[in-house]
N, C-alpha and C positions, 0 to 999 in steps of 0.2 A: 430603330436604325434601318429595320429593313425597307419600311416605308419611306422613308428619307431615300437612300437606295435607290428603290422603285421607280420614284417620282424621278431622279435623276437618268435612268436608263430608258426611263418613257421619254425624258424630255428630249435624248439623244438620238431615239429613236425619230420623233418627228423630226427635228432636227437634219437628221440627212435623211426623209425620206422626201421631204415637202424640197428638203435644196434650201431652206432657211439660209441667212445669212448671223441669225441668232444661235449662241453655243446650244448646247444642249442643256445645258448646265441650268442657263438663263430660264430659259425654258421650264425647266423641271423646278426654279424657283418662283417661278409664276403660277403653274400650276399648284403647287403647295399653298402658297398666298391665297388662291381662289377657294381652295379645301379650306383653308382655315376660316376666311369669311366667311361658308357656306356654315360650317360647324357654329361659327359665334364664339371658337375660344379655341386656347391652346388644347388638343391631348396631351396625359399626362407621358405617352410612350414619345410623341413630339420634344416635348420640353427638356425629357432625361437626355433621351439622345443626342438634343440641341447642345443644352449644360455638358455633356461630356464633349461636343466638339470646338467647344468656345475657349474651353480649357488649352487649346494648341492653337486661336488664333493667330499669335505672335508668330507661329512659324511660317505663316502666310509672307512674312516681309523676309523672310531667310533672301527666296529667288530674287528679289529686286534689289539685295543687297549686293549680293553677287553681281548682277545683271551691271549694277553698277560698277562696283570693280571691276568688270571684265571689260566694259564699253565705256570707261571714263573716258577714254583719249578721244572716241567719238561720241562721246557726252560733250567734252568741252567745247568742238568743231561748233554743235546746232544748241548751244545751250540759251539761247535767244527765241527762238520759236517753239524750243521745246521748256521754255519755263513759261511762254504765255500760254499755251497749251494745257497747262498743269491750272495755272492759275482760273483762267474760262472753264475746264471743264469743273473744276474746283466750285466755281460761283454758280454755274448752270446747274450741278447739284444739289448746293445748298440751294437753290431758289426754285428748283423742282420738291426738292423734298419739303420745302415748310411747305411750299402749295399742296401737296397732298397731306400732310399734316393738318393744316388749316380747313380744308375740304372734308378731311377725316373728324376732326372733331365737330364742325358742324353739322354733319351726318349724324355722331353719336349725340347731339345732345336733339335733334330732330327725331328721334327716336326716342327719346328718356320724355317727350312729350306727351 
């Protein structure tokens, strides 16, 4: 966890030091990403930490629940632009992610050659 942490306080750090328009956050999941490619695999202090944080995903949707209830009236005003908004970036992800997917397994089996 405290690696996890780390990575996250580093990322925050560049983050406002550079004037990034990227969280810090982002950041610190990026660099994780790159550590674990570099390694070839999860660590096992990674994965426990991970598994105990996955456990409390669901509370991630508590604020947008809220956010909703509190901004419905001005949810319903722009509910037009902000449902194709939802939808686009919705497709732009799924169509980023199989590309690096696809990318990624072609990699892997380039490798097993």
């Amino acid at each position: 966890m405290a690696g996890l942490l780390g990575l996250w306080l580093l990322g925050e750090g560049i983050s406002a030091h550079f004037g990034l328009p990227v969280p810090g956050s982002v950041i610190g999941l990026m660099l994780l990403f790159v550590i674990l490619c570099l390694k070839g695999g999860i660590p096992t202090g990674v994965a426990s930490a991970s598994d105990s944080l996955l456990k409390y995903l669901a509370m991630l949707f508590v604020p947008a629940g809220v956010g909703i209830m509190v901004y419905g009236e001005v949810l319903l005003d722009v509910w037009l632009p902000t449902s194709v908004a939802v939808v686009l970036a919705t497709l732009l992800t799924l169509g980023i992610s199989a590309t690096v997917m696809a990318v990624s397994i072609r990699l892997s089996r380039s490798r097993e050659l």
